[in-house]
C-alpha positions in Angstrom: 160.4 35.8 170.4 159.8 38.7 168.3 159.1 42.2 168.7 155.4 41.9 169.3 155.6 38.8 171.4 157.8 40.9 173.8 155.5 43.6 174.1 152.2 41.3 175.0 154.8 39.7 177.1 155.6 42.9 178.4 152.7 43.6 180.2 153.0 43.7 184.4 152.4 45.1 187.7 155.3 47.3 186.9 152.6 49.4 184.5 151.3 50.2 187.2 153.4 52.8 187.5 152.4 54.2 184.3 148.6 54.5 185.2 149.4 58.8 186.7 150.3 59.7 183.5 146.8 59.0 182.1 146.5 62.9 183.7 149.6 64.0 182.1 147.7 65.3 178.8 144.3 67.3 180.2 141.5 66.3 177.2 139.1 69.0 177.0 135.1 68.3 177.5 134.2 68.4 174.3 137.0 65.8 173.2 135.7 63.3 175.9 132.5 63.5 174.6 133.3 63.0 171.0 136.0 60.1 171.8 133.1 58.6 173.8 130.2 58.5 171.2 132.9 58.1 168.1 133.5 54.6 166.2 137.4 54.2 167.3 139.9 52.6 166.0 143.6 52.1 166.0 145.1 50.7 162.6 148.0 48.6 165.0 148.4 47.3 168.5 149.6 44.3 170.3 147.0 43.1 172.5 148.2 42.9 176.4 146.9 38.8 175.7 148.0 35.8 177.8 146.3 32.1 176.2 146.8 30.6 179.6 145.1 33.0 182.2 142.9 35.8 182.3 144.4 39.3 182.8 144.8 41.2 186.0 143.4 43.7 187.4 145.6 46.6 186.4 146.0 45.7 182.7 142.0 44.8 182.5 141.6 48.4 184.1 143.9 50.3 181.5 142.4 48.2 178.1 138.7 49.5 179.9 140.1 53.0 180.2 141.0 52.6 176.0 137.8 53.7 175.0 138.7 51.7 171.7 135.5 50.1 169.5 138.8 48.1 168.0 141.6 47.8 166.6 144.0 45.5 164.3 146.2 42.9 165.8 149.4 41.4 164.0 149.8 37.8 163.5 152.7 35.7 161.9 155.5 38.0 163.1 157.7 39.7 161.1 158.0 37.3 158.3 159.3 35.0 161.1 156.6 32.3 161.1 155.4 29.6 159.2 152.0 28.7 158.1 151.7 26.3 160.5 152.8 28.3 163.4 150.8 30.9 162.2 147.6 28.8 161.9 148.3 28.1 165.5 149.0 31.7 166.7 144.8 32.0 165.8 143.8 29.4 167.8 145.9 30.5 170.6 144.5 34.0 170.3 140.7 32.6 170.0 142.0 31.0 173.1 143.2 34.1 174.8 140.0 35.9 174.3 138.1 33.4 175.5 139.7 33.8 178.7 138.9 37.5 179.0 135.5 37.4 177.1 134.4 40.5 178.8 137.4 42.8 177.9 137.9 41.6 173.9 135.7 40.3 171.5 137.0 38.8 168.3 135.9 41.0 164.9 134.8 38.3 161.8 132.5 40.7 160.0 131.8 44.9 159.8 129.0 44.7 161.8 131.3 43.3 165.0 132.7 46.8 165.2 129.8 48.5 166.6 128.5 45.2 168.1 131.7 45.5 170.0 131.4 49.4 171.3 127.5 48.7 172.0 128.8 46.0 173.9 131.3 47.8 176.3 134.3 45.3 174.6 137.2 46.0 172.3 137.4 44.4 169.0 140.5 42.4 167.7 140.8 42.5 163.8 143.3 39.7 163.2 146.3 40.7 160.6 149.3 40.3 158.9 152.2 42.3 158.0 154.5 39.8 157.2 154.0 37.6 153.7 156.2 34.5 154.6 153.1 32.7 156.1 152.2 32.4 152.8 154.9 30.1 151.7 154.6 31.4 148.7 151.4 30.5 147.8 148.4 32.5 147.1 145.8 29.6 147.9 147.4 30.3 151.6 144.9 33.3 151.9 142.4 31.3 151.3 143.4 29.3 154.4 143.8 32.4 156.9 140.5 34.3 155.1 138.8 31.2 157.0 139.9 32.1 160.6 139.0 35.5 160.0 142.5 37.2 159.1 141.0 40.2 157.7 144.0 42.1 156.9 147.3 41.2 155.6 150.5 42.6 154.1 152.9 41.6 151.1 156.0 41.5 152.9 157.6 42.9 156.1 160.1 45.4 155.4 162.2 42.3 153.5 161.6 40.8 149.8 159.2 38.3 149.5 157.9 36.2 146.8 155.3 38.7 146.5 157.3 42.1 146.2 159.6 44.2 147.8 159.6 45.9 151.4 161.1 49.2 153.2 164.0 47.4 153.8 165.0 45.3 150.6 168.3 45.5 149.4 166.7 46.5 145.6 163.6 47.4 144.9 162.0 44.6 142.5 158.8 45.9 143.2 155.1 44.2 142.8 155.9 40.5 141.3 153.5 38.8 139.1 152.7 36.1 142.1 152.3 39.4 144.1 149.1 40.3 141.7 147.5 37.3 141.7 147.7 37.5 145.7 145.9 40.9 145.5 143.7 39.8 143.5 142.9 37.1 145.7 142.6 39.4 148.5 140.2 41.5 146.5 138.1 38.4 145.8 137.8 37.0 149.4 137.1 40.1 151.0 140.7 40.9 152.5 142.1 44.3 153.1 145.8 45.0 151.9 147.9 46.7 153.8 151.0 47.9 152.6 152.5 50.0 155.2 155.8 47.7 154.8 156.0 47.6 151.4 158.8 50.1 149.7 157.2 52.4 147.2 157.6 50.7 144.4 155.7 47.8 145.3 153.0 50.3 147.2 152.3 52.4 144.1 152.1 48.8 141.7 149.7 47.7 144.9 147.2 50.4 144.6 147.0 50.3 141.3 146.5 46.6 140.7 143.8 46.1 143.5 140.5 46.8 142.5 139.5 48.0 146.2 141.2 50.5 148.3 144.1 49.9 150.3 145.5 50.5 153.5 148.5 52.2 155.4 147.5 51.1 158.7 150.8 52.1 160.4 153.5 54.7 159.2 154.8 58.4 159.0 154.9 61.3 157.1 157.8 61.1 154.3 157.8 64.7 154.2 157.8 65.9 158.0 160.6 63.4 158.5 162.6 61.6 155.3 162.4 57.6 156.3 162.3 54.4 155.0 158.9 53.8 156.7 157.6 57.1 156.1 155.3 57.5 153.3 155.9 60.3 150.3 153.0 62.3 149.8 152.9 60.8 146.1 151.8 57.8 147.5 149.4 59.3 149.9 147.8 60.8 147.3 147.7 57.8 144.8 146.2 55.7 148.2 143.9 58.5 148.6 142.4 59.0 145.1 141.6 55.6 144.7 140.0 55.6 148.7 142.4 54.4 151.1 143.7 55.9 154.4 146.7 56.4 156.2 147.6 55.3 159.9 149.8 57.4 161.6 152.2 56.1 164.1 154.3 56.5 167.4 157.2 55.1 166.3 161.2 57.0 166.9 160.9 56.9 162.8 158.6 60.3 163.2 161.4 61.6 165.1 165.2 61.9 165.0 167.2 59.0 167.7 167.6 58.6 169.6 165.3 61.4 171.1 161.8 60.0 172.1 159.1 61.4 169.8 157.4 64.1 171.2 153.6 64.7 170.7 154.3 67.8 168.4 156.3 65.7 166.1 153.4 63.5 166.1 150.7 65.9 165.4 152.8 67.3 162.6 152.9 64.1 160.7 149.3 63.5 160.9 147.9 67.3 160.0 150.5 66.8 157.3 148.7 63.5 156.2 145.7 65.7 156.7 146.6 68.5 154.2 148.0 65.8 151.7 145.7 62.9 151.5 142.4 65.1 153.1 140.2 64.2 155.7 138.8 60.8 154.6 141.9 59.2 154.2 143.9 59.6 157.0 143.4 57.6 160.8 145.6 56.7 163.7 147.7 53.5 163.1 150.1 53.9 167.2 151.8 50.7 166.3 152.8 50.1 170.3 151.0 48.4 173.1 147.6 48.9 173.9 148.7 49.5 177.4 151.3 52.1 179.1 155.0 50.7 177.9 157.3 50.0 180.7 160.0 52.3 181.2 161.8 50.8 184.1 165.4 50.0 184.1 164.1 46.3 183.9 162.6 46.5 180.9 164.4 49.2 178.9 166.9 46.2 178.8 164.9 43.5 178.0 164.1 46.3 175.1 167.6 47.3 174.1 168.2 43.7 173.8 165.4 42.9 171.4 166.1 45.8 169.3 169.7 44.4 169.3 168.2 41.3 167.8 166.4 42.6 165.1 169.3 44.9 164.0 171.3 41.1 164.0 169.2 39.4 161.7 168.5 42.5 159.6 165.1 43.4 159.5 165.3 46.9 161.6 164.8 49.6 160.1 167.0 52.7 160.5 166.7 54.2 164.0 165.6 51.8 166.0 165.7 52.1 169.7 164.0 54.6 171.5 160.6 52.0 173.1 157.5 52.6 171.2 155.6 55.7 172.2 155.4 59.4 172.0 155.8 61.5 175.3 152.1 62.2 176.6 150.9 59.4 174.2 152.3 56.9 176.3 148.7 55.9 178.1 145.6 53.4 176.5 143.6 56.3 176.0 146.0 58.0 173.6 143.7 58.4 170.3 141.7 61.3 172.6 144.7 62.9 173.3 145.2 62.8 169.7 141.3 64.2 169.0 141.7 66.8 172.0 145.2 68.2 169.5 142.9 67.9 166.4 139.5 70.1 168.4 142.0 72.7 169.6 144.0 73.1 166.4 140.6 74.1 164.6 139.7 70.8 163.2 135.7 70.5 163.0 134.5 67.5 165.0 133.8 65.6 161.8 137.3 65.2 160.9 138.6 64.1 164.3 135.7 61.5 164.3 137.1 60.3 160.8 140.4 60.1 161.9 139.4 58.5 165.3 138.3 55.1 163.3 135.1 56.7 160.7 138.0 56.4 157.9 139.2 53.0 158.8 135.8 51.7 159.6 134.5 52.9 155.8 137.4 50.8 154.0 137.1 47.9 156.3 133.5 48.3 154.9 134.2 48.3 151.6 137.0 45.2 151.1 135.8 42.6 153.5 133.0 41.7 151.8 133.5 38.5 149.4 133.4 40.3 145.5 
């Protein structure tokens, strides 16, 4: 099991618990209306999905309460699956939605976005992080473009055969095998993502693709030096050539083990704000759609994981505190986030772009076949 498997598998009564705090952060009128009329999207979650029975009442109450259009969903684990068990991952997710067809709907195309919020569902946007599904092998996109993987990475925080991540040991930065799976990407209508990727692949990334290119999921270099923190060098280089920037919830915006706190958050994303501007930056949480579980019960089950990945070396620095920011810790946190942006003086247009306008424009732009 890895990371994201225990946080869909995380999901129980015990959230229940959880559902008060949805009161904790008051959102002002004017944010509720904006968050409800807004396209919304969140750059990374793990869905709360079971492929052998529906949902229950509680979590099927908190994913309603989201007020997400959609959001993008990783597949293939961190670099921990094959092609194979990937390809069957899909199937088993297909199968998952199928089971709570009312909730979650799955996104193939642009269009299914707004389909989606018209429809009172949440879109999943199937994704990758990871590059070892790949085996190596750029005809492999070809393969997961075909079940509608509409994002994917180059590695996950570890070297791959495609370039170097966050975590490698040197940085030997975009390979030749790496451009011709970019290029691929570009051809088939396939976002990169490169929120993983150290900065010498990331800056050899946006240059070589021929469409813009995501960050769905990290922090602001500057507000807090970390390996999965972005400089704003590169958030200008993704921005000048059209990307955007998720920010996350992760302890990496912080100092542990101290939880994040929701200033700490909003500083890394007016930051991303001021450095990238207002058309390239979006909301990329990176937790669980639902409330995480803070009992003594699963705090464990937590500690232990994190123990794990620290064991086989993929962690990054810091790992530990669970994955949320205090008073972001509820499935409506992206209008707690647009409440911050209407009160700090932001105009509504530029809480509507980060809300999911800027993600929406480059899924747009790159998923269309060139």
């Amino acid at each position: 099991m890895h990371r994201r498997q225990f946080l869909a598998g995380s999901v129980t009564a015990a959230a229940f618990a959880a559902l008060p705090s949805m009161a904790a952060e008051t959102i002002s009128p004017a944010a509720r209306r904006l968050y409800r009329d807004a396209i919304v999207i969140d750059g990374n979650l793990v869905a709360p999905l079971d492929p052998t029975a529906p949902l229950d009442a509680v979590t099927r109450a908190q994913v309603k309460a989201s007020g997400l259009s959609a959001f993008k969903m990783t597949l293939g684990g961190p670099g921990s699956q094959t092609k194979a068990e990937t390809t069957e991952e899909c199937g088993l997710i297909d199968k998952a939605i199928g089971l709570n067809s009312d909730l979650f709907t799955r996104v193939r195309k642009i269009g299914d976005i707004a389909a989606a919020k018209t429809g009172g569902k949440v879109g999943l946007i199937a994704s990758f992080e990871a590059g070892e599904m790949l085996e190596g092998q750029v005809e492999s996109i070809d393969h997961f473009r075909a079940l509608d993987v509409l994002v994917m990475g180059l590695s996950y925080n570890l070297t791959t055969p495609f370039g170097s991540g966050v975590m490698s040991k040197a940085a030997t930065g975009l390979t030749d095998l790496g451009r011709q799976a970019i290029d691929r990407m570009n051809r088939l209508g396939v976002t990169l993502d490169i929120s993983h990727s150290d900065e010498t692949t990331g800056f050899a990334a946006i240059e070589a693709s021929r469409r813009p290119v995501l960050v769905t999921h990290a922090g602001s270099g500057a507000i807090r030096p970390h390996p999965r923190n972005k400089s704003n060098r590169l958030m200008k280089a993704l921005a000048d050539r059209g990307g955007v920037i998720g920010i996350f919830d992760l302890s990496y915006i912080s100092v542990a083990p101290d939880q994040p706190s929701l200033a700490a958050y909003m500083a890394h994303l007016t930051h991303a704000l001021n450095t990238a501007g207002e058309d390239h930056v979006g909301i990329g949480s990176d937790t669980i759609l639902t409330p995480f579980d803070t009992s003594p019960e699963m705090m464990k089950m937590w500690d232990a994981e994190t123990a794990r990945r620290k064991a086989t070396g993929v962690a990054a620095p810091g790992e530990g505190p669970p994955p949320f920011v205090t008073g972001l810790n509820r499935s409506d946190r992206c209008a707690v986030i647009a409440d911050r942006l209407l009160k700090a003086g932001y105009p509504a247009r530029v809480a509507e772009k980060v809300l999911g306008a800027n993600f929406h424009r480059v899924f747009a732009e790159t998923w269309s076949p060139a």
